[in-house]
Residue frames as qw, qx, qy, qz and C-alpha x, y, z in Angstrom:
[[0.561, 0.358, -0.654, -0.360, 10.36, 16.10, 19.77],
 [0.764, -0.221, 0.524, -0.304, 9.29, 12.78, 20.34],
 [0.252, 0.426, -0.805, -0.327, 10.86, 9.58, 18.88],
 [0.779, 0.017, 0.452, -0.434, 8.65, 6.87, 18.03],
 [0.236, -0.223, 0.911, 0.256, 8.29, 3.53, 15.96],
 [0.742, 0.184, 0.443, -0.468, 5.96, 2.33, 13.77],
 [0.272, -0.041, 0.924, 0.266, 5.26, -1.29, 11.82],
 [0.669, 0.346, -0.018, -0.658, 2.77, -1.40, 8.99],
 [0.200, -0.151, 0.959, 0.135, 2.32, -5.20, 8.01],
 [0.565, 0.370, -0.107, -0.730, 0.54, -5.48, 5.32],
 [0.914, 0.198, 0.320, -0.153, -0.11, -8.26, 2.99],
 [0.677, 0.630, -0.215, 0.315, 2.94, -7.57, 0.51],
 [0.521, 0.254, -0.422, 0.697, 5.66, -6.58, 2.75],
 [0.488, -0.802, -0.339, 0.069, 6.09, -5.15, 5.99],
 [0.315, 0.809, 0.000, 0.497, 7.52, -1.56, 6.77],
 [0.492, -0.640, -0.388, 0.445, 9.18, 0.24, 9.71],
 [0.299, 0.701, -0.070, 0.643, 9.67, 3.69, 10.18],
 [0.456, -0.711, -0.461, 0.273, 11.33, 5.57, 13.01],
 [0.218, 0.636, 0.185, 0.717, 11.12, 9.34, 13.23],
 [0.325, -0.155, -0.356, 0.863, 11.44, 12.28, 15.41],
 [0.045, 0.518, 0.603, 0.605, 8.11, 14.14, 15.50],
 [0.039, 0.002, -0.154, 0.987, 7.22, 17.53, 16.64],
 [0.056, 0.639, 0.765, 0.061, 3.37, 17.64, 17.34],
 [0.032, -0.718, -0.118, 0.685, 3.44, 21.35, 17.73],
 [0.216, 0.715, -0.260, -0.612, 4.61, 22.25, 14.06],
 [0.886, 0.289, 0.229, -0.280, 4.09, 18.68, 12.31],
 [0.246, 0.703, -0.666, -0.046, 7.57, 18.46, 11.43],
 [0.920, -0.282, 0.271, 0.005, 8.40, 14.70, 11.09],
 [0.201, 0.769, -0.590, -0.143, 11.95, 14.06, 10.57],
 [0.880, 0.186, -0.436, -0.036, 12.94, 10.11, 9.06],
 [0.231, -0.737, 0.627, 0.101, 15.60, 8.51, 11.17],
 [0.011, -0.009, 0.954, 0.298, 15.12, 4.97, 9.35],
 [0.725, 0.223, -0.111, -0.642, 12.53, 4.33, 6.61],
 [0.070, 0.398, -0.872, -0.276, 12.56, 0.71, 5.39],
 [0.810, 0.079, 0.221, -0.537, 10.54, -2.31, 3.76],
 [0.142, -0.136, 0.972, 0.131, 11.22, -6.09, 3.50],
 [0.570, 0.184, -0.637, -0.486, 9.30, -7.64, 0.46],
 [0.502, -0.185, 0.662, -0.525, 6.89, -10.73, 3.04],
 [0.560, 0.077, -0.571, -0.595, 4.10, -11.97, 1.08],
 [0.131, -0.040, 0.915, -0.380, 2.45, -12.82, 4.46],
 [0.801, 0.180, 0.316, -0.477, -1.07, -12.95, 2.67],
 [0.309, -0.002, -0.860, -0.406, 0.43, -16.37, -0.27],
 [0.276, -0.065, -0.936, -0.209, -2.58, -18.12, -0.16],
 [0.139, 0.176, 0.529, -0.819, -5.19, -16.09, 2.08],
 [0.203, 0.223, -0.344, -0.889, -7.38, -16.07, -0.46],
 [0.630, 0.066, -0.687, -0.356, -7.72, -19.22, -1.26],
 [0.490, -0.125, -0.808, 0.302, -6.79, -21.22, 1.96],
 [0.430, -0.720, -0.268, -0.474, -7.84, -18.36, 4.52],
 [0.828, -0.512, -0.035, 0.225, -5.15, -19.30, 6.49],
 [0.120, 0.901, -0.395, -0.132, -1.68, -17.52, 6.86],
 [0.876, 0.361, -0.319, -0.004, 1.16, -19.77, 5.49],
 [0.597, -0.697, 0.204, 0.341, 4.14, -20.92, 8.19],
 [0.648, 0.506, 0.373, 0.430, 6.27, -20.10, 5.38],
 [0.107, 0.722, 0.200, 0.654, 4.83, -16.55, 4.97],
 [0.567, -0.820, 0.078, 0.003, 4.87, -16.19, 9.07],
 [0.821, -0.134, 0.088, 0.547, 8.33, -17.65, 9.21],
 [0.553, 0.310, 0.169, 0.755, 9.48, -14.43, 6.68],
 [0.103, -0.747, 0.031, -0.656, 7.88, -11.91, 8.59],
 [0.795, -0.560, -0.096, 0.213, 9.26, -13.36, 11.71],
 [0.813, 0.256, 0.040, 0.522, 12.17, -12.60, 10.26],
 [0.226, 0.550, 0.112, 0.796, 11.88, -9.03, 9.24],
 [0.455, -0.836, 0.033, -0.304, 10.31, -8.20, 12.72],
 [0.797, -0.378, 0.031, 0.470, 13.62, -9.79, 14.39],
 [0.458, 0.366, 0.145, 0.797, 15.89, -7.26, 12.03],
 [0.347, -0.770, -0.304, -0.441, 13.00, -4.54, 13.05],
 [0.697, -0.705, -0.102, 0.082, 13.74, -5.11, 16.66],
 [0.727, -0.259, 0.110, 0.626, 17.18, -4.44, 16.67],
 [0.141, 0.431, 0.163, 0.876, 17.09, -0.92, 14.48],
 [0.230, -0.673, -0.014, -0.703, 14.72, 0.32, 16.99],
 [0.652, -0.701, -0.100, 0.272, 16.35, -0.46, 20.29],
 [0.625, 0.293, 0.110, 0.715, 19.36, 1.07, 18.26],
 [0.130, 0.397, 0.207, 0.885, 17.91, 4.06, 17.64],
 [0.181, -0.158, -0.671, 0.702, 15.87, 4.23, 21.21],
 [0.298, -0.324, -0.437, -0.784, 12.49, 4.90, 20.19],
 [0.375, -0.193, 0.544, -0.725, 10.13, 5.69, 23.30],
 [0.607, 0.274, 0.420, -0.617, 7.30, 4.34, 21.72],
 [0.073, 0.109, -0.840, -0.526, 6.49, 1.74, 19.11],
 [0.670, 0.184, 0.454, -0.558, 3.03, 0.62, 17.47],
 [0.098, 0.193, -0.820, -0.530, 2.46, -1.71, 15.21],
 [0.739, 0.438, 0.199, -0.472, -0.62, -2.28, 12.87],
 [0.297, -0.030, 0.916, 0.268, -1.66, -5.30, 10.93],
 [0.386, 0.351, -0.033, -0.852, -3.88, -5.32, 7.66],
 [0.831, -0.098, 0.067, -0.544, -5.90, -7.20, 5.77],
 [0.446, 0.400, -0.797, 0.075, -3.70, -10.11, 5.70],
 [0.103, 0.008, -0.822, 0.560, -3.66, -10.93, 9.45],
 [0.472, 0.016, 0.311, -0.824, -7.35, -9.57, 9.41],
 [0.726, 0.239, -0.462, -0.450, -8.60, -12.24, 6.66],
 [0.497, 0.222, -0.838, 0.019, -6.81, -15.24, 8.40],
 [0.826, -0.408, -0.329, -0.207, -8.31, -18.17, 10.62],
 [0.800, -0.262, -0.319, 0.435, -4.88, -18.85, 12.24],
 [0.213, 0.778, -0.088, 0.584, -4.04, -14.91, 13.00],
 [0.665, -0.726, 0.143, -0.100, -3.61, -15.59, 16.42],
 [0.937, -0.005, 0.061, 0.345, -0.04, -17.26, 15.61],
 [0.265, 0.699, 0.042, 0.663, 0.84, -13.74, 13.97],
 [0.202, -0.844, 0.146, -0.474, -0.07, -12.01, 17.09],
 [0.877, -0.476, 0.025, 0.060, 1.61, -14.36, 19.23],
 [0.727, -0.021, 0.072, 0.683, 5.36, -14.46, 17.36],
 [0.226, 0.728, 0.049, 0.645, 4.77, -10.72, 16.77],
 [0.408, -0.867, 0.087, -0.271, 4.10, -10.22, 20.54],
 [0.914, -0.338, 0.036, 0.221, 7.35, -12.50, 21.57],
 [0.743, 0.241, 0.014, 0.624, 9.76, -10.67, 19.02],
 [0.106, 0.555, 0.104, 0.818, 8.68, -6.95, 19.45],
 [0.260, -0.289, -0.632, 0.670, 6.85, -6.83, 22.96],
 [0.361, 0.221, 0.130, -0.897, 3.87, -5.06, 21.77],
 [0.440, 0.246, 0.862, -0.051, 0.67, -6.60, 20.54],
 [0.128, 0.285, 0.683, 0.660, -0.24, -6.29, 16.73],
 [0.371, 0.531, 0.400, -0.649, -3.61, -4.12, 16.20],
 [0.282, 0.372, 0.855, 0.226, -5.47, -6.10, 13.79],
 [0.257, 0.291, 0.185, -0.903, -7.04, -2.98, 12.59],
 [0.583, 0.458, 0.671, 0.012, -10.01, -2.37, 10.62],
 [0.456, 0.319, 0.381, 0.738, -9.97, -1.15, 7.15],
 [0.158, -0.947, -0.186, -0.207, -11.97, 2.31, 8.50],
 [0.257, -0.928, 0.107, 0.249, -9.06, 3.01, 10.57],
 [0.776, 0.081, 0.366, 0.508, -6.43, 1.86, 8.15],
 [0.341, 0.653, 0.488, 0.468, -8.13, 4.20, 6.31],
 [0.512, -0.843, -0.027, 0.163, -7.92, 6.97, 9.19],
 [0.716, -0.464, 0.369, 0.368, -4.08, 6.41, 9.20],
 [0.522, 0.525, 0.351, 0.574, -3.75, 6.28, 5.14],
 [0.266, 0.841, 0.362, 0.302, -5.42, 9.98, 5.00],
 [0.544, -0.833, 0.101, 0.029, -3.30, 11.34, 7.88],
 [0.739, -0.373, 0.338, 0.448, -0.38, 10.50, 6.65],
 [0.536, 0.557, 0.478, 0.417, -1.10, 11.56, 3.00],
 [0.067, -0.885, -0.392, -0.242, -2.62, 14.67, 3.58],
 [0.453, -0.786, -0.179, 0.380, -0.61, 16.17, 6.65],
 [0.556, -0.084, 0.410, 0.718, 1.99, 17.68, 3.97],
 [0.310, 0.543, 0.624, 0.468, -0.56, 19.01, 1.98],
 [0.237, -0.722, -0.420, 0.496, -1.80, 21.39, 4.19],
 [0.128, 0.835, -0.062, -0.532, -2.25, 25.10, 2.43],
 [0.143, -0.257, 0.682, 0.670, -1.18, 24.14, -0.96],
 [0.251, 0.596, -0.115, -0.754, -2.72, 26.28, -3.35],
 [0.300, 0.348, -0.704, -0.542, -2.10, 24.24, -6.56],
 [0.257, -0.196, -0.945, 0.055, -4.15, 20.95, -5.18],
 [0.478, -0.357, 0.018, -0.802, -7.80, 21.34, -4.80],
 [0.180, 0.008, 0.873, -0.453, -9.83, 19.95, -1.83],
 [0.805, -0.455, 0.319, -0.210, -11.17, 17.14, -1.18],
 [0.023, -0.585, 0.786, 0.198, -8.69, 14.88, -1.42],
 [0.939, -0.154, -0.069, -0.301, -9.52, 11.40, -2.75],
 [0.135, -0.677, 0.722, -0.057, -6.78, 9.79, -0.84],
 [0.949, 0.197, -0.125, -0.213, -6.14, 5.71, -2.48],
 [0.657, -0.458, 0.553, -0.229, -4.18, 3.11, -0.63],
 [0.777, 0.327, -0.473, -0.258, -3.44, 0.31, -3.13],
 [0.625, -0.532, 0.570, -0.040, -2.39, -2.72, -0.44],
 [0.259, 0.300, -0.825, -0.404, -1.83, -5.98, -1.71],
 [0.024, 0.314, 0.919, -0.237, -4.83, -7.65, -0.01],
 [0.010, 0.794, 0.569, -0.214, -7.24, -4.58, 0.20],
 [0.292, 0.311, 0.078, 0.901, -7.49, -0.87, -1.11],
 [0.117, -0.750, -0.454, 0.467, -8.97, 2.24, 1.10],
 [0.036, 0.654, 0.357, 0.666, -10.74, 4.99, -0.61],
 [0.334, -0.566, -0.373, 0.655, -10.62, 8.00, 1.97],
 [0.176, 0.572, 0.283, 0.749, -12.11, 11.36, 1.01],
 [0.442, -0.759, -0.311, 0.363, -11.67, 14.45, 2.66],
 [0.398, 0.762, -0.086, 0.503, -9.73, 17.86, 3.19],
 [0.362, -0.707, 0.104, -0.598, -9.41, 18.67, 6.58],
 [0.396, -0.318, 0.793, -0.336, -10.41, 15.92, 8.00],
 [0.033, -0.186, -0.890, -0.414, -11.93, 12.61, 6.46],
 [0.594, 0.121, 0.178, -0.775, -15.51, 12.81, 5.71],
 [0.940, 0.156, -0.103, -0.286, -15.68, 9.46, 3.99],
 [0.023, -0.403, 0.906, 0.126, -13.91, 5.91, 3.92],
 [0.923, 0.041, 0.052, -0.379, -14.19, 2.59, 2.74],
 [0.152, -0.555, 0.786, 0.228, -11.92, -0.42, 2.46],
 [0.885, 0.350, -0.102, -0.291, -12.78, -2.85, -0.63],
 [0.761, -0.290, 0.576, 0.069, -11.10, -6.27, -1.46],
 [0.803, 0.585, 0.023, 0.113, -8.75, -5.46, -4.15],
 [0.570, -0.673, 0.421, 0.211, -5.20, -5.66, -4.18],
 [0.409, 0.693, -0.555, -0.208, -2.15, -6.33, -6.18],
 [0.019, -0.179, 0.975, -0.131, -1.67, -9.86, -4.42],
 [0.572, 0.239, 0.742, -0.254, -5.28, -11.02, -3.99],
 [0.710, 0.590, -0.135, -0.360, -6.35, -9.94, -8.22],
 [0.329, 0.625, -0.689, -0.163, -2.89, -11.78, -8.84],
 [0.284, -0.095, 0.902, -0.312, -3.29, -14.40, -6.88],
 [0.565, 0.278, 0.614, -0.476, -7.19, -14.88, -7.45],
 [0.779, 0.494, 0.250, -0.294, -7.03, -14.53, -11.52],
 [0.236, 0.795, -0.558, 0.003, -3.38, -14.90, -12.50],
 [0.026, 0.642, -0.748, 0.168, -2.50, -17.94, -10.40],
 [0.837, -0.305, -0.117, -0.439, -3.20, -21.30, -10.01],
 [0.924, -0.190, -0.166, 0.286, -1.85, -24.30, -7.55],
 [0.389, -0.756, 0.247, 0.465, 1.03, -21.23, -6.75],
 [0.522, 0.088, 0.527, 0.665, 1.98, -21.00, -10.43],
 [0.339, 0.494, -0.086, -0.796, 1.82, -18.22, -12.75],
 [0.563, 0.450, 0.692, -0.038, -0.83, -19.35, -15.29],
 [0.330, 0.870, 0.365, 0.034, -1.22, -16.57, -17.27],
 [0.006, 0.932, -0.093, -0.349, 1.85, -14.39, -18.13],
 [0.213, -0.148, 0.004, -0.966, 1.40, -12.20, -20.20],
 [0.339, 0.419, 0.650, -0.536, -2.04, -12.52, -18.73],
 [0.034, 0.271, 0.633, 0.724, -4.45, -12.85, -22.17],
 [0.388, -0.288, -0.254, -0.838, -7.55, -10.69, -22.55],
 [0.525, -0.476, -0.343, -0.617, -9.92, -12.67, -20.81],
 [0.651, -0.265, -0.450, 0.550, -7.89, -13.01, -17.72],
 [0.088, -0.048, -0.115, 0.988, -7.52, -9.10, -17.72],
 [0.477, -0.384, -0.302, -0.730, -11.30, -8.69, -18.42],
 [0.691, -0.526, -0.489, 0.081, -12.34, -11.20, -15.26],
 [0.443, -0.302, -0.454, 0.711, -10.00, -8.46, -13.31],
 [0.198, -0.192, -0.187, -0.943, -11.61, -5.46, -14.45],
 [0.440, -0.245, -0.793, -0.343, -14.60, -7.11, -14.13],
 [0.671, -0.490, -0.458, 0.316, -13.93, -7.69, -10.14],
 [0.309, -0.048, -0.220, 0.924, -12.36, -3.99, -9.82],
 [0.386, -0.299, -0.126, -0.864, -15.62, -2.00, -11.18],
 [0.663, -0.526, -0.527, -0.074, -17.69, -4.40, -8.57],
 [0.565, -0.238, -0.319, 0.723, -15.25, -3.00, -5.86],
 [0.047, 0.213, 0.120, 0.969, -15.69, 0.55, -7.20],
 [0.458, -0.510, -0.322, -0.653, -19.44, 0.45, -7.25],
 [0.602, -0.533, -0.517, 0.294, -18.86, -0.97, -3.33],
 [0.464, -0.254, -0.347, 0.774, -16.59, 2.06, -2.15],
 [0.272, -0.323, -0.255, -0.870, -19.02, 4.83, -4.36],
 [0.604, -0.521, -0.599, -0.068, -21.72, 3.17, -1.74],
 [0.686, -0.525, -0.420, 0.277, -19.79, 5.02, 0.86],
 [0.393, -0.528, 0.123, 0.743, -17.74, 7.41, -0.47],
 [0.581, 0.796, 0.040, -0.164, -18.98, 10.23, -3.29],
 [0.702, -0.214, 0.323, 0.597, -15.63, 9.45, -5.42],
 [0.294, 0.716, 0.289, 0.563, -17.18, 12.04, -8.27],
 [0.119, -0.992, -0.044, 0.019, -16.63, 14.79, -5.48],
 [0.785, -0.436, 0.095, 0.429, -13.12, 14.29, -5.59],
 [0.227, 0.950, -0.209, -0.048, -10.07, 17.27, -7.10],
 [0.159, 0.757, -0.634, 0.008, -7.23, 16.20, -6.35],
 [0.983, -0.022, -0.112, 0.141, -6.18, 11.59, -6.22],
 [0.075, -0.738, 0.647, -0.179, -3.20, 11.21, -3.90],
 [0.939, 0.089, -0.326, -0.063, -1.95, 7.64, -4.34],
 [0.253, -0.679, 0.676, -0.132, 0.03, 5.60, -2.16],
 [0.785, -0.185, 0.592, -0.015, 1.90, 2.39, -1.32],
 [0.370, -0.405, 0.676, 0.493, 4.05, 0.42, -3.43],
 [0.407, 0.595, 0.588, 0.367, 1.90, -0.31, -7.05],
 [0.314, 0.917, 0.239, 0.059, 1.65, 3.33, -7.15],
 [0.243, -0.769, 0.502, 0.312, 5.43, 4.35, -6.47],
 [0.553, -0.031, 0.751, 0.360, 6.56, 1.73, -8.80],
 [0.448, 0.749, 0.354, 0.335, 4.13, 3.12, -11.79],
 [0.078, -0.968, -0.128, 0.201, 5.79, 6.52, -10.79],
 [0.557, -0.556, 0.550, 0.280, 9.21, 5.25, -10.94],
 [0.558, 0.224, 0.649, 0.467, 8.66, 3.85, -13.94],
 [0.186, 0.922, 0.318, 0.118, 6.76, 6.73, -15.48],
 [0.023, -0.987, 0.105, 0.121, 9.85, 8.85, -14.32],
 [0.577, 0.785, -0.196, 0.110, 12.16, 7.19, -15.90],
 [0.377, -0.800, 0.429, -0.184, 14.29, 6.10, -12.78],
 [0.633, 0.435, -0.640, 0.020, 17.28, 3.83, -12.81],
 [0.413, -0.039, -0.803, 0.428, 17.03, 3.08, -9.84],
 [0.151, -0.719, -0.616, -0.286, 14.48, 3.49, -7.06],
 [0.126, 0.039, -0.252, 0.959, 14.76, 7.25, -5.32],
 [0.188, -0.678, -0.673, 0.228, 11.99, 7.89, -2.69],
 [0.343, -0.527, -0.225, 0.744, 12.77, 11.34, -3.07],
 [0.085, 0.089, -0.576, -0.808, 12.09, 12.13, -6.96],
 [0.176, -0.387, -0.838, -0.342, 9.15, 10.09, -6.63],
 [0.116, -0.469, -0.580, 0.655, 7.42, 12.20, -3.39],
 [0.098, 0.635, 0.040, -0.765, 4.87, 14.45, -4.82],
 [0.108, -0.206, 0.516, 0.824, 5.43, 13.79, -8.03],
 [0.579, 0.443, 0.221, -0.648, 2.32, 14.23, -10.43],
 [0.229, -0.196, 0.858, 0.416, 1.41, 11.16, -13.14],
 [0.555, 0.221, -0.148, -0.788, -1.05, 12.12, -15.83],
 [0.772, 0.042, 0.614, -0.161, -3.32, 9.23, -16.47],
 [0.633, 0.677, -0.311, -0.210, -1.80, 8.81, -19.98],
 [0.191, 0.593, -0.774, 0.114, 1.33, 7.59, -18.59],
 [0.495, -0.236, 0.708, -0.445, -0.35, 5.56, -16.15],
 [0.856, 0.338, 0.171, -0.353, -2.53, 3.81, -18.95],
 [0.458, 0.677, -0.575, -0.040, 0.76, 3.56, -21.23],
 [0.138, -0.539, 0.780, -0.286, 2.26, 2.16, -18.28],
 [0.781, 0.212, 0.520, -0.272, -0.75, -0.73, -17.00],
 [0.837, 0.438, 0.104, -0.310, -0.84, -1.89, -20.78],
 [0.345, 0.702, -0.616, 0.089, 3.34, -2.33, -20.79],
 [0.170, -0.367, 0.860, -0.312, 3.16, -4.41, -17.72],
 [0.717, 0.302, 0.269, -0.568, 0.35, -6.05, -18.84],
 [0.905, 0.415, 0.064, -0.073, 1.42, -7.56, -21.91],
 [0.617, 0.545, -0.567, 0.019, 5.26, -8.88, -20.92],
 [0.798, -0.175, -0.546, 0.183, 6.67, -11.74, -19.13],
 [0.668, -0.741, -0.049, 0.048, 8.32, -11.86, -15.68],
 [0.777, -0.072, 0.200, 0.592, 11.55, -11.77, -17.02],
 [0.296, 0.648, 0.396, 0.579, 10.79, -8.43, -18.85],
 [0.460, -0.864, -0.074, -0.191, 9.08, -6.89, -15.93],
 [0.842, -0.379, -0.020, 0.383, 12.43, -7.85, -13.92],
 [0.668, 0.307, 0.256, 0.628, 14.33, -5.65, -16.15],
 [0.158, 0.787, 0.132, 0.581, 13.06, -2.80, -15.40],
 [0.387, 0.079, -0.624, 0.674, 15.49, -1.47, -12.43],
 [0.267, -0.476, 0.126, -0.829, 12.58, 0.47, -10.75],
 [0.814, -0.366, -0.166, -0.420, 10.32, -2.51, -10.02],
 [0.408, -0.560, 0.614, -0.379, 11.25, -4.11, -6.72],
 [0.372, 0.048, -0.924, -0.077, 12.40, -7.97, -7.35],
 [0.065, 0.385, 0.877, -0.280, 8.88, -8.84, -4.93],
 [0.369, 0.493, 0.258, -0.745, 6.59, -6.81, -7.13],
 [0.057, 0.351, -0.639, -0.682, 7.40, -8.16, -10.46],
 [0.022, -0.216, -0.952, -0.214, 4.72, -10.29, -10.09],
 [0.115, -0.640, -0.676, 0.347, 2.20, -8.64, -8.83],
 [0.118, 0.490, -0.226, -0.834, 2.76, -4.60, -10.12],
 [0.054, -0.228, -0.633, -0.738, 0.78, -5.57, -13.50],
 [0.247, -0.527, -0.783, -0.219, -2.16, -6.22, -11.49],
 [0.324, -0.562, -0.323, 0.689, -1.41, -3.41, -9.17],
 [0.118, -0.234, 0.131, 0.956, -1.28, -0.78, -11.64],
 [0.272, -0.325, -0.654, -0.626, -4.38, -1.78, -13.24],
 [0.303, -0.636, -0.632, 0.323, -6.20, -1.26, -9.84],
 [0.339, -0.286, 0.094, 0.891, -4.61, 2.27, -10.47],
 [0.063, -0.023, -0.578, -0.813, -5.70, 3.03, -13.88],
 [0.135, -0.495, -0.763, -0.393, -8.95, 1.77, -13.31],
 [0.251, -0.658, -0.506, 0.498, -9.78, 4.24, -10.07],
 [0.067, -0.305, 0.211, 0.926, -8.42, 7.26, -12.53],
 [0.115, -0.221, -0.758, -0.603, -10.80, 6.16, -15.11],
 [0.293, -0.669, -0.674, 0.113, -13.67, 5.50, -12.87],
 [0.217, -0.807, -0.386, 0.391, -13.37, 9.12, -11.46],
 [0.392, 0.871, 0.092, 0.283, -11.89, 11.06, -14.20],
 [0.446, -0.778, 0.174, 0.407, -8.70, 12.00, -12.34],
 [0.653, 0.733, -0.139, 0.128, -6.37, 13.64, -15.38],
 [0.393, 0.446, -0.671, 0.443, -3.65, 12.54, -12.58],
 [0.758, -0.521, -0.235, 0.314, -2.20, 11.19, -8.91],
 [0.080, 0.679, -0.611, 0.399, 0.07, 12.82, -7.04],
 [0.830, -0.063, -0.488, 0.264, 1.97, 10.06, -5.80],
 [0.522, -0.727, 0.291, -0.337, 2.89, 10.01, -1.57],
 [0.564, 0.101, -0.791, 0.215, 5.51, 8.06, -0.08],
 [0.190, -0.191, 0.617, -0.739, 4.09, 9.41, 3.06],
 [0.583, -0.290, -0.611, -0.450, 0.95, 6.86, 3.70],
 [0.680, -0.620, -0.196, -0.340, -0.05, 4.92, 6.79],
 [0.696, 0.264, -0.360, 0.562, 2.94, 4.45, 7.62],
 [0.057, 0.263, -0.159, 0.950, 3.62, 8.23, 8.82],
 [0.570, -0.618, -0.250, -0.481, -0.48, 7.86, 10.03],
 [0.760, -0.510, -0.384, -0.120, 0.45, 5.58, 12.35],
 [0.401, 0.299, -0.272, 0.822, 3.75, 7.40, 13.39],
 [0.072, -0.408, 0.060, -0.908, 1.74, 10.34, 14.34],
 [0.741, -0.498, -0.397, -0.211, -1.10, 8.08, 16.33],
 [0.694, -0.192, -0.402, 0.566, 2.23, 7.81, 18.94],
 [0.094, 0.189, -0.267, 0.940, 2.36, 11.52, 19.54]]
């Protein structure tokens, strides 16, 4: 067994996991899972630049970070940045307070291996189950960027496309940092649609998405619709692993969060108090990839790139 670290900083929030992993018989075993709510891409979008703000709060969470995994004596740590840090003019600030707090230097990746890392992590579970045909299309929902990965084995396709639950919110939901729009009215939700099926018809450029059987969603818009969809009073990573969400619910779901306030959305104990904004526009990135490829469901992963990039250490 081998005990390693890894950081996924993403645009929405930034994860750590360290685990005990067994490269012989693929057995990873949690010893701390855990994600702090960032929002280091506010304003990439627009400005192109990372906010000291939004650095300042993932300074933070990598200072906390550091101190659970000298705890817990992990040999090895890696840590991968996405499109957030990849999008920004001033990313060199990122990799500088990341290399001062943690002693390792960020890997700006690119969305191909993001994607790499997504499918590997998704997938490695899957392995001989019968009930799930191959290929997987394995979907990433970030909050800057989403990877389409298709494969069974091994990948045979990726792509990473510029949609996200922070940049659609951000780009048609928000203006001067204010919500404009919520509920969001009709032709605020058409101008995102609008900008998802342009995205689609990029990642179909690269990746056949009609060959796909079986849609294994990940990352935090699709655990939240799950959470909600099951009905959970709270969130439990463990009810939600695996589970299977017919694209009814999912549609039911997108058109609930869709048409009530932020104060509504707050209510509902699943959604994480840093998604409430953002999860309408997330789930409609969802709904619209099921549509687009006919999937009559997800099976929903908490394992994602996380766990890829775990396993990159062994």
């Amino acid at each position: 067994m081998r005990r390693v670290a890894a950081v996924d900083c993403g645009t929405n929030s930034i994860r750590l996991l360290v685990a005990d992993l067994d490269p012989a018989t693929g057995e990873l075993k949690d010893l701390d899972r855990r994600m702090t709510i960032v929002r280091l891409g506010q304003g990439v979008d627009r400005t192109g630049r990372l906010a000291p703000e939004a650095l300042e709060r993932t300074f933070a969470a990598c200072r906390e970070y550091a101190g659970i995994i000298r705890e817990l004596g992990a040999e090895k740590l890696r840590f991968v940045a996405t499109s957030a840090s990849r999008d920004a003019e001033n990313r060199d600030d990122f990799v500088r307070g990341v290399r001062d707090i943690l002693g390792v230097e960020p890997e700006v990746i690119t969305g191909d291996q993001e994607a790499e890392f997504s499918f590997t992590g998704a997938t490695k579970e899957l392995t001989g189950r019968t009930d799930l045909a191959t290929p997987y299309l394995v979907v990433d929902i970030g909050g800057g960027s989403t990877e389409f990965v298709l494969g069974s084995d091994a990948v045979r396709a990726a792509r990473s496309v510029d949609i996200g639950c922070v940049r659609m919110t951000e780009r048609h939901l928000v203006q001067d940092g204010r919500i404009i729009a919520d509920p969001p009215g009709e032709d605020r939700v058409a101008a995102i649609k609008a900008d998802l099926a342009r995205a689609l018809d990029q990642a179909a450029e690269t990746v056949p998405l009609a060959e796909a059987r079986t849609l294994v969603g990940l990352a935090g818009s699709v655990t939240t619709v799950a959470a909600i969809a099951l009905n959970l009073s709270e969130y439990d990573s463990a009810a939600i692993h695996h589970s299977r969400i017919p694209l009814s619910q999912v549609r039911e779901i997108t058109q609930r969060l869709l048409t009530t306030t932020h104060e509504e959305r707050a209510k509902i104990p699943a959604i994480h108090p840093g998604r409430v904004d953002v999860i309408a526009a997330g789930a409609l990135v969802l709904l619209s990839i099921m549509e687009r490829i006919g999937a009559e469901e997800v099976v929903v992963s908490e394992h994602d790139i996380l766990d890829g990039i775990a396993w990159s250490c062994a």
